[in-house]
N, C-alpha and C positions, 0 to 999 in steps of 0.2 A: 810190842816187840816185833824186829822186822822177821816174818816168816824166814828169809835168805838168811839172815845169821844162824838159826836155828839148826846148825849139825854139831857133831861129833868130836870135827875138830877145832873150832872155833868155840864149844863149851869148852873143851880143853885148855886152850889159849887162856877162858877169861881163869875157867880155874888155879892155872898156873899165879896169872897175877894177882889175884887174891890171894895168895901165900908170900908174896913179898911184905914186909914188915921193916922195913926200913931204907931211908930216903939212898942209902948207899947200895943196898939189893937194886933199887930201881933202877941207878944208875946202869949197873954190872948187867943187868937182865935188857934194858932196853938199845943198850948200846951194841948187845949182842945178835938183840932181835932186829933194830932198824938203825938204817942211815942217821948219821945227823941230823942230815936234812929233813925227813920222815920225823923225827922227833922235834926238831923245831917247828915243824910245820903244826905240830898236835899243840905244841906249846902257845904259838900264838895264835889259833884257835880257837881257847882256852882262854885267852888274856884278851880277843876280840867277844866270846862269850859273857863274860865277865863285865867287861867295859857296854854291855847292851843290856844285862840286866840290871848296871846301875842307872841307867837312862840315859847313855851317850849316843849321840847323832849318827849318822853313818856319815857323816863330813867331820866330827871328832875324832871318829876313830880310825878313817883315813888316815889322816894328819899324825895321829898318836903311834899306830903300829901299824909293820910294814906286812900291809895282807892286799890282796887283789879286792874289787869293790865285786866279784863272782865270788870268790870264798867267804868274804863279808856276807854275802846276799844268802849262800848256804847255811852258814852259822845261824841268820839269824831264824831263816825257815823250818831250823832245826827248834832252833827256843820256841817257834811260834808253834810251829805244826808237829814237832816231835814229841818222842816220850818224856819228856823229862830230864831228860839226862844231864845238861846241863845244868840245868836249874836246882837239882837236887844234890848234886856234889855240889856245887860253889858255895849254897848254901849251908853245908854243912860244916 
């Protein structure tokens, strides 16, 4: 886990979303919390994460969803070099 997420109010934050329990909460809670745009952006993210742990190209998934070949190249450094985090929610 990254040291820098580690305070007070950003445990709060995830606590907060762990209490939502349904796909219309999430709605209501993230529309409140971020931009469209902010949550599109998590969205296809998510759907470029996805599309790399099923073994798509980074010239497929150009082509497929509209993401920068920098936010591509983060995503994937994240799947390579990160916690898990992706790999363990898509999975489940």
């Amino acid at each position: 886990m990254i040291k820098q997420l580690q305070n007070d109010r950003i445990k709060e934050l995830f606590e907060t979303i762990l209490k939502l329990e349904t796909i219309e909460e999430c709605y209501e809670f993230f529309e409140d919390l971020c931009t469209i745009k902010e949550i599109e952006a998590m969205s296809i993210r998510l759907l470029a994460a996805k599309k790399l742990l099923e073994g798509n190209t980074y010239e497929e998934i150009l082509d497929k969803v509209d993401i920068s070949s920098a936010t591509l190249s983060r995503v994937s450094k994240a799947i390579q070099y990160g916690d898990g985090g992706y790999k363990k929610l898509i999975e489940k």
